[in-house]
C-alpha positions in Angstrom: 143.8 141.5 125.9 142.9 138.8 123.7 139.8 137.1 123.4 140.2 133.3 124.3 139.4 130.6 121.5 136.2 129.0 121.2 136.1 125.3 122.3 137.2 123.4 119.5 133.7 121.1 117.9 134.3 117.6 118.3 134.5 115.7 115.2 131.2 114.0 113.8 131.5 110.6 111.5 128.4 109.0 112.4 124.7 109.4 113.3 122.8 106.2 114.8 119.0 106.6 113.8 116.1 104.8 116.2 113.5 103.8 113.4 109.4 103.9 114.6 108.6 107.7 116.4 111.4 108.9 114.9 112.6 108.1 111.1 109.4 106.8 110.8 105.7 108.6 112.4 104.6 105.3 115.3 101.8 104.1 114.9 102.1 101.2 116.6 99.1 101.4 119.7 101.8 100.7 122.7 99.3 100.9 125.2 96.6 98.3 123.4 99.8 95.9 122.8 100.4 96.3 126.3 97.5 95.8 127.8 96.7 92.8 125.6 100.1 91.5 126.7 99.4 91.9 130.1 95.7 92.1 131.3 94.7 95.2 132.4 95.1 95.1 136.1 98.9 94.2 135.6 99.4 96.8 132.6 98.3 99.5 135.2 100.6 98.1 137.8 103.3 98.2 135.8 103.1 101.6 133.9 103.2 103.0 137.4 106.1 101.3 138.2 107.6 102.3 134.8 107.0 106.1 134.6 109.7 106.0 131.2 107.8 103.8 129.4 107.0 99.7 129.5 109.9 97.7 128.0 107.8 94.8 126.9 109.8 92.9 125.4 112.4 92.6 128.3 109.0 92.3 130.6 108.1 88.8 129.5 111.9 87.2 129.1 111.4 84.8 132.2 107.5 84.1 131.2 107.1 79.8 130.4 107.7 79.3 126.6 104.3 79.0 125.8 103.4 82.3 127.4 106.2 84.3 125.5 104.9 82.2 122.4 101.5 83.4 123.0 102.7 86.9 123.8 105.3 87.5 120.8 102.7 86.8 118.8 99.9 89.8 120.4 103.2 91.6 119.8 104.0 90.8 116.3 100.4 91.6 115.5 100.4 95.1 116.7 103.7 95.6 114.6 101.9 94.7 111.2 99.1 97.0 111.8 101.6 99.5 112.4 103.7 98.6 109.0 100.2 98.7 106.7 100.0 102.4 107.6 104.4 103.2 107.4 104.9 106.5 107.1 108.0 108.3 107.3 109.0 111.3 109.5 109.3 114.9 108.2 112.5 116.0 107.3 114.2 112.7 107.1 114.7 112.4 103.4 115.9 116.4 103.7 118.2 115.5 106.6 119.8 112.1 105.1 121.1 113.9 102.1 122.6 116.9 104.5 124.4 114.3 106.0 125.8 112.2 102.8 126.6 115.5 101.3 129.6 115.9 104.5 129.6 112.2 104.1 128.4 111.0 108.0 127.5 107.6 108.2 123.6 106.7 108.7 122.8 103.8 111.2 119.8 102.4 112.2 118.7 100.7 115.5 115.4 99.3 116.4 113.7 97.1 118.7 111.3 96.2 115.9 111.7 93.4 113.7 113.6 93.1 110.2 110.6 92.7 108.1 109.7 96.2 109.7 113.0 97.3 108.3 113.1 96.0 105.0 109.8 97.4 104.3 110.9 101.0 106.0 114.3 101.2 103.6 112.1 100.0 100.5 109.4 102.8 100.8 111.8 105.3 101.9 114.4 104.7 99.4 117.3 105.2 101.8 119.6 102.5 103.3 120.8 102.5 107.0 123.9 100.7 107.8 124.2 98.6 109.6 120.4 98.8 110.3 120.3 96.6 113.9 116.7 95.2 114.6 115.1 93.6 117.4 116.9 89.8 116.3 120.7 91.5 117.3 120.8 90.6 121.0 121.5 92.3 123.4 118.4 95.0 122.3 118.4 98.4 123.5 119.0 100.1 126.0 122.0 97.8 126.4 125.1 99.8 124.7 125.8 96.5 122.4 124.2 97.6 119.3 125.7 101.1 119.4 129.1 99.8 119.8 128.3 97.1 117.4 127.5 100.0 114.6 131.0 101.3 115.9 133.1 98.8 115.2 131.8 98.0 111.7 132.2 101.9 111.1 136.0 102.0 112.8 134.9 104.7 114.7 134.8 106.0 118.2 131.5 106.3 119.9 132.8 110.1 121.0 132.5 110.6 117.2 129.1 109.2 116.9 125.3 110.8 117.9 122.6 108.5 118.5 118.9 110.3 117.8 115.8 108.5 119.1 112.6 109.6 120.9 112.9 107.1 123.9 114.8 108.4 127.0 114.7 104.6 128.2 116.1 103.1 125.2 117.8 105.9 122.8 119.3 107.9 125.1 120.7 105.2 127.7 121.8 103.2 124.7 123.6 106.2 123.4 124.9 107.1 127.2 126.2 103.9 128.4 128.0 103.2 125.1 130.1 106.8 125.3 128.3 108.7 122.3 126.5 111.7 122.2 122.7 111.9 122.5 119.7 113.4 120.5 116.3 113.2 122.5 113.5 113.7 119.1 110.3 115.2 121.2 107.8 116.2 119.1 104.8 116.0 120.6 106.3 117.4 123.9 106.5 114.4 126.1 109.7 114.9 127.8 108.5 118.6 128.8 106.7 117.3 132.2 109.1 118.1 135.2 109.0 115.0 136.0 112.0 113.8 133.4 113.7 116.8 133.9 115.1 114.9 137.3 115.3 111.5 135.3 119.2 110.1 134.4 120.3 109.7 132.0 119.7 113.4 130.5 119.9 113.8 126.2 123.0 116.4 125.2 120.4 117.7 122.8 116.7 117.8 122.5 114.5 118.8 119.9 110.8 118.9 118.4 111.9 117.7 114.8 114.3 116.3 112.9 114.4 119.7 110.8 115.7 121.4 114.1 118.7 118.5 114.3 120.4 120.9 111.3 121.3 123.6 113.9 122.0 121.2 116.3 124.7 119.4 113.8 125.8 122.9 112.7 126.5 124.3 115.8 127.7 121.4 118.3 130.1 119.5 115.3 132.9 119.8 113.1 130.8 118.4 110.0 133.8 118.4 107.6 133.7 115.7 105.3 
């Protein structure tokens, strides 16, 4: 009797990178920008109604010019504390030559700005591209960007794994646009039951980007 074959790996040609919590550590304070943004009573109100996370960005789209105005900047001023202490994220220089050495692609997509991103590829010394920022409209979660990277690549989003540490944005983005999906957990967010009944779901999860090796390995035809 013969043993039957092992699923056949799908094919790998790309890997669509979120930037801050996940190429690079966050330290952005997301709950001071958000309360500063919003007042306190209101930030409370909605983080309960947004158990995933506040999208603030999308949260003041139909505020009066002159409140966006006045909230972009708050915003933008969080951000730069955040850039004056960059660092990047462990394993990230290990994994980005693992993946030019089978020749993947490296894409980058961020709902921060482009000054955020310049500054990221100068101290890292790596380029992403196309490297999306929060100017490319639609933002994340919307599939646009993902696609976008797609189509520049000549690729097919089955052949394409988007990494990020956001359920709300990463993994929907990666989801809705057909490619696979890398939740990066590593402070052990995503462990409460309460995502594990949450939709989308990752394909993969895992607690560093070291641990995306075995993931790659074992889930992909890498062959350049």
């Amino acid at each position: 009797m013969s043993t039957p074959a092992a699923p056949a790996k799908s094919r790998l040609r790309g890997v669509v990178f979120d930037m801050d919590g996940t190429l690079t550590v966050c330290l952005i304070d997301f709950p001071g920008m958000h309360r500063a943004v919003l007042g306190e009573d209101e930030y409370e109100r909605v983080k309960a109604e947004n158990p995933s996370g506040i999208d603030i960005l999308q949260h003041i789209e139909n505020w009066s010019p002159e409140e966006q105005i006045k909230a972009n900047k708050i915003i933008a001023d969080f951000e730069l504390q955040g850039l004056q202490r960059l660092q990047v994220m462990p394993g990230a220089a290990e994994l980005c030559g693992f993946l030019d050495s089978k020749k993947i692609r490296r894409g980058l997509i961020t709902r921060n700005i482009k000054e955020a991103v310049d500054l990221f590829h100068q101290q890292f010394g790596v380029t992403f591209s196309p490297a999306l920022s929060r100017e490319f409209h639609p933002r994340k979660p919307d599939p646009a960007p993902l696609l976008q990277i797609c189509s520049t690549w000549e690729v097919q989003p089955t052949e394409v794994l988007m990494v990020g540490d956001s359920l709300r944005d990463d993994v929907v983005c990666g989801k809705q646009a057909g490619a696979y999906t890398c939740l990066l957990d590593d402070k052990g967010v995503y462990d409460s039951p309460h995502f594990a009944n949450l939709d989308p779901q990752p394909d993969f999860k895992v607690s560093s980007l070291t641990e995306l090796y075995s993931v790659l390995e074992s889930n992909f035809d890498l062959t350049p």
